[in-house]
LOROMAR-530822 format. One record per residue (C-alpha): x, y, z negated; residue in one letter. Coordinates in steps of 0.05 Angstrom, whole numbers, plus 32768, in hexadecimal, padded with zeros to 4 digits. Layout:
N
XYZa/...
# end
This chain:
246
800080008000x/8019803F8015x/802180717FD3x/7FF680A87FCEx/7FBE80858002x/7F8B804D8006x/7F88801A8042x/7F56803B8070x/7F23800D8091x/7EF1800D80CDx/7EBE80058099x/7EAF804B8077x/7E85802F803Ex/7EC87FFB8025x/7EEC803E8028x/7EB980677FFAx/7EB880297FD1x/7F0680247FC9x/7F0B80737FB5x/7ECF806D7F88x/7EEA80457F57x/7F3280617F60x/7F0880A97F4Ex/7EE480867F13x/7F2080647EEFx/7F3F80B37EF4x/7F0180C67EDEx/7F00808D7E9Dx/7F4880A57E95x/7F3180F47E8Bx/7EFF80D97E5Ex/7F3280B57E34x/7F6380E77E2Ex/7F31811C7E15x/7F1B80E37DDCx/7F6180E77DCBx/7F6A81317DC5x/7F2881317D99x/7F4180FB7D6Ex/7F80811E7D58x/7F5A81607D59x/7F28813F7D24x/7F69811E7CFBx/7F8E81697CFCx/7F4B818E7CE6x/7F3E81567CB8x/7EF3815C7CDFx/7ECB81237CC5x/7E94812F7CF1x/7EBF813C7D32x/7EE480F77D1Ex/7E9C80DB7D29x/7E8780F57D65x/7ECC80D97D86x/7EAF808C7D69x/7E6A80977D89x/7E9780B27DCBx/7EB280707DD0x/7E72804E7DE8x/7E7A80777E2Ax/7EC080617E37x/7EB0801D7E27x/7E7B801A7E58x/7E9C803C7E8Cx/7ECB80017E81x/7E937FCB7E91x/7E747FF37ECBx/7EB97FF57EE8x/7EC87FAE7EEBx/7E847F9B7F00x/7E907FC37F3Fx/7ED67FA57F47x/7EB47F667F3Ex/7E877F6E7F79x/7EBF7F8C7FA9x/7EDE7F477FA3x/7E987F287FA6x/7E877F4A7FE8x/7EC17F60800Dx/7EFB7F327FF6x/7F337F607FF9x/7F7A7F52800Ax/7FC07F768002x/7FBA7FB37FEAx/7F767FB97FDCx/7F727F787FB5x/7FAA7F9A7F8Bx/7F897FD77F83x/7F507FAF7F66x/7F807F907F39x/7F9B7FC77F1Cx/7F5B7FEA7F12x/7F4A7FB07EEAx/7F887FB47EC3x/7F7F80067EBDx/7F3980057EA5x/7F4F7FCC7E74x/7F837FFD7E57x/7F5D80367E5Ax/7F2D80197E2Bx/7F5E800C7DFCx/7F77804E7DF3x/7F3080627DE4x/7F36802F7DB0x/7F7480487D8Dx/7F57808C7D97x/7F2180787D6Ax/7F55805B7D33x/7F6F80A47D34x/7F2880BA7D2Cx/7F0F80897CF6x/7F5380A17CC8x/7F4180DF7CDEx/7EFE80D77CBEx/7F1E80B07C72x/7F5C80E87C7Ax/7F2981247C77x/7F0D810A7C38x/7F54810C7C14x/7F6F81567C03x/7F9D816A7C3Fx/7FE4815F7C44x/801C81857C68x/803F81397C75x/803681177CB7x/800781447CDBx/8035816F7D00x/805D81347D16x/8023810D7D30x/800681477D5Bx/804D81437D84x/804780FD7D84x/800680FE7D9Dx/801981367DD6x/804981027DEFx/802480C77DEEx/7FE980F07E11x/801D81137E48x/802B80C87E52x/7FE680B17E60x/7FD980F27E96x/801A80D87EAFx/8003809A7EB6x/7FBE80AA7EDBx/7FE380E07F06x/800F80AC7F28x/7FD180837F32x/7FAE80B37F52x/7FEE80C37F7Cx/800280817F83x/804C80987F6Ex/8072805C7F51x/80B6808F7F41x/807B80BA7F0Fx/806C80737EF7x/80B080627EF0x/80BE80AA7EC8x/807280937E99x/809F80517E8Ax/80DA807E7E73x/80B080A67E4Bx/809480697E19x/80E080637DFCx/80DA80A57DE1x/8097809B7DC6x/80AB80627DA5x/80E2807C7D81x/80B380B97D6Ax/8089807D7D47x/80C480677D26x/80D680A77D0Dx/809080B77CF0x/809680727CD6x/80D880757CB5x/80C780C17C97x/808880A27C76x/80A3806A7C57x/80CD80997C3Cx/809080C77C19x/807780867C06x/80AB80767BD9x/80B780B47BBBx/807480C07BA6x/804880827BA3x/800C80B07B9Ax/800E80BF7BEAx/800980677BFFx/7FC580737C16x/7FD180B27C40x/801180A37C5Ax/7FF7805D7C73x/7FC1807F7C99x/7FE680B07CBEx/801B80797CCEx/7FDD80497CE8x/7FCF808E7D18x/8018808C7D29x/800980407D3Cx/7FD580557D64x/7FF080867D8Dx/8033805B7D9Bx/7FFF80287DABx/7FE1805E7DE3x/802E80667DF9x/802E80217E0Ex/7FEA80197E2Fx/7FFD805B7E5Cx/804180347E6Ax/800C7FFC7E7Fx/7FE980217EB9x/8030803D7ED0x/803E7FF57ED6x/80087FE07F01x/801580217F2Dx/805980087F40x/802E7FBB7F4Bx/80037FE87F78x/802C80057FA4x/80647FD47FA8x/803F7F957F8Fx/807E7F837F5Ex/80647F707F26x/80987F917EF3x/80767F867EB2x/80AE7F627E81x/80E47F6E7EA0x/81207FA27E8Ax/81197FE97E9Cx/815D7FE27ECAx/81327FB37EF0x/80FB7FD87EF5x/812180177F10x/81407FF37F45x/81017FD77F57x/80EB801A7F61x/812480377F8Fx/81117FFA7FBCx/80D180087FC6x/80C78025800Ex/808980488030x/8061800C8053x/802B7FFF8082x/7FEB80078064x/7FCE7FC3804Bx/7F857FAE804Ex/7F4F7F868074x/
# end
């Protein structure tokens, strides 16, 4: 599949379908991210209510989810797609799987968010987790901008991105531990923020995920487990190619 396009056909009703659900998986993706600005909007305003609202949010996303892969389901049914469109369907299954659970660590972030606003505030953790959580969400846009651009080098730069995240989570990690101990009166607080930590590293690697199946898209290498060397090189080999399809 040739980045940045899908296969055209003869038939102009495969193409609409095709572009529909590439629209509505950036569309699901929109919809996610904004659950996970609310979330940490709710867990920095210690907004009980707010924290809510992003719980009763996640009944959308989920069934965007199912609507998704019903349709996916009946492209396969009814057309029986090949080469690049068969992997397009593929990774919108895998996309829409991730997406889904971001929306679910979202609402971790929101449900401690909710328990955290009943406490009396703390300075700790807070301002740490908001650049945390500006990462892991730059990360996710990323990842859903080389989708929709079907760029496997902004992929590739999504991939590079999760080490950093990760070692933010350890830091957070390490620094709370470290309250933890020298006052055993903060256990309970500093737990929770670390679980939002958790979350959000979580959210690192789903948007790693989708970067993953871009480079499966447009190259159809599958590069998931292997070392990020290998995945680089993968990369540089990748050349523009015929359009795939039916």
């Amino acid at each position: 599949m040739e980045a940045g396009d899908i296969t055209q056909h003869t038939s102009r009703r495969y193409n609409e379908e095709l572009e529909g659900i590439r629209s509505r998986v950036l569309a699901m993706g929109g919809a996610v991210e904004d659950q996970l600005v609310q979330a940490m909007r709710a867990l920095v305003a210690a907004d009980g209510q707010a924290a809510e609202e992003v719980v009763t949010a996640d009944q959308r996303i989920n069934m965007q989810e199912v609507t998704l892969d019903e349709e996916c389901n009946r492209i396969l049914a009814r057309r029986q797609p090949a080469a690049g469109d068969l992997r397009l369907i593929i990774t919108v299954l895998k996309i829409i799987t991730d997406l889904e659970r971001v929306g679910d660590e979202s609402c971790k972030i929101a449900r401690m968010a909710a328990h955290l606003s009943q406490m009396d505030r703390s300075p700790h953790g807070y301002q740490a987790l908001e650049h945390l959580a500006i990462r892991a969400r730059a990360m996710l846009t990323d990842a859903l901008d080389a989708f929709a651009r079907m760029d496997p080098r902004a992929a590739l730069a999504v991939v590079h991105a999760d080490e950093e995240v990760d070692r933010e989570y350890e830091s957070i990690w390490r620094q709370n531990i470290t309250f933890m101990m020298e006052d055993p009166r903060t256990i309970r607080r500093m737990l929770d923020i670390i679980w939002c930590a958790r979350a959000l590293e979580r959210i690192g690697d789903h948007s790693r995920n989708i970067a993953e199946y871009v480079i499966f898209l447009v190259g159809g290498r599958d590069v998931r487990h292997i070392s990020l060397q290998e995945m680089r090189a993968a990369v540089e080999r990748l050349q523009p190619s015929e359009p795939e399809g039916n």
